[in-house]
C-alpha positions in Angstrom: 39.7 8.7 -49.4 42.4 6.9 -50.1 44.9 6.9 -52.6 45.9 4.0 -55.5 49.3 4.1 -54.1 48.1 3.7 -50.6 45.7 0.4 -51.7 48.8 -1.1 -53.4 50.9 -0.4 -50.1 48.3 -1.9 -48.0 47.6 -5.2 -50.5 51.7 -5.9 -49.9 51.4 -5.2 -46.2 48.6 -7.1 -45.4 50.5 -9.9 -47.5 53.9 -9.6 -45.4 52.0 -9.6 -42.2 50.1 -12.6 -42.8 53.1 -14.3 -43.9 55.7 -13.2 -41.0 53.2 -12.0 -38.4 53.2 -8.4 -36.9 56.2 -8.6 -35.2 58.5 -9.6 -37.2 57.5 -7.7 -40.1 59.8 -4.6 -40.7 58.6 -1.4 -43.2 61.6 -2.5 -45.0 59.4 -5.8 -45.9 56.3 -3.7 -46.4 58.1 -1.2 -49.0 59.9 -4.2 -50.5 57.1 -6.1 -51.4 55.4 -2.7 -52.2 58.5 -2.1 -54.9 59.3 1.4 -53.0 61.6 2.7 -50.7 61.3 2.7 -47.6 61.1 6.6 -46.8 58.3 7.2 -49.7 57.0 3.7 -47.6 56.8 6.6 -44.6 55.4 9.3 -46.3 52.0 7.2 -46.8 52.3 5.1 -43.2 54.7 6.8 -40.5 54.3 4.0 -38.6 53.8 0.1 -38.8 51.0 0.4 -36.1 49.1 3.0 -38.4 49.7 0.8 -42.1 48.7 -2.1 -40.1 45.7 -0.4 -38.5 44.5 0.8 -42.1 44.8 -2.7 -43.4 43.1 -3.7 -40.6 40.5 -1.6 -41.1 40.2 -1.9 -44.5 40.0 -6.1 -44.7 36.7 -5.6 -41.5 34.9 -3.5 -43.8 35.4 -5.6 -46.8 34.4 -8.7 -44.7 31.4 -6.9 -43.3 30.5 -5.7 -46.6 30.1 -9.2 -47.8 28.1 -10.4 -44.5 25.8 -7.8 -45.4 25.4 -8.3 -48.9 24.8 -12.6 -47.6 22.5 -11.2 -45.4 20.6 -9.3 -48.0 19.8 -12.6 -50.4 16.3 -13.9 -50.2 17.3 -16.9 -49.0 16.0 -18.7 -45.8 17.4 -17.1 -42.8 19.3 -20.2 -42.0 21.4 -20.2 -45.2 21.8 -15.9 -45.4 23.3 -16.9 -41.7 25.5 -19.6 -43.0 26.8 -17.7 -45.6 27.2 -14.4 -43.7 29.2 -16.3 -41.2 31.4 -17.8 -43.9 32.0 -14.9 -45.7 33.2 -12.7 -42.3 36.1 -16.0 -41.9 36.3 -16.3 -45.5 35.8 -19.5 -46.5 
């Protein structure tokens, strides 16, 4: 389970890696944008790989949570497609 804290952290990260791209992005952005320094940044995420893989993680299973729930409609198949697809690229 994961903490408040931790969803806040990985809401900024996820913002600072789509705006400067993984490698640019330092934990002193992350904790920044998070309003927190960096060392309480490394007691949630030790590393950028692992906050990066948990927001990873976490934006697939929101997307594939929506694909299922367009999948589940009673729509024609045609249009639960349609709108699985754009909700996994998030149109």
């Amino acid at each position: 389970m994961t903490s408040d804290r931790s969803e806040q952290i990985l809401d900024a990260a996820m913002s600072v890696f789509c705006q400067y791209g993984y490698g640019k992005t330092t934990m002193q952005d992350v904790a920044r944008a998070a309003g927190m320094s960096r060392a309480a940044l490394y007691l949630h995420f030790p590393t950028k790989e692992e906050l990066f893989r948990a927001g990873s993680r976490r934006a697939h299973s929101w997307a594939l949570d929506r694909v299922d729930a367009a999948l589940a409609e009673p729509d024609d198949v045609v249009a639960r497609i349609d709108t699985a697809m754009a909700a996994y690229i998030g149109r």
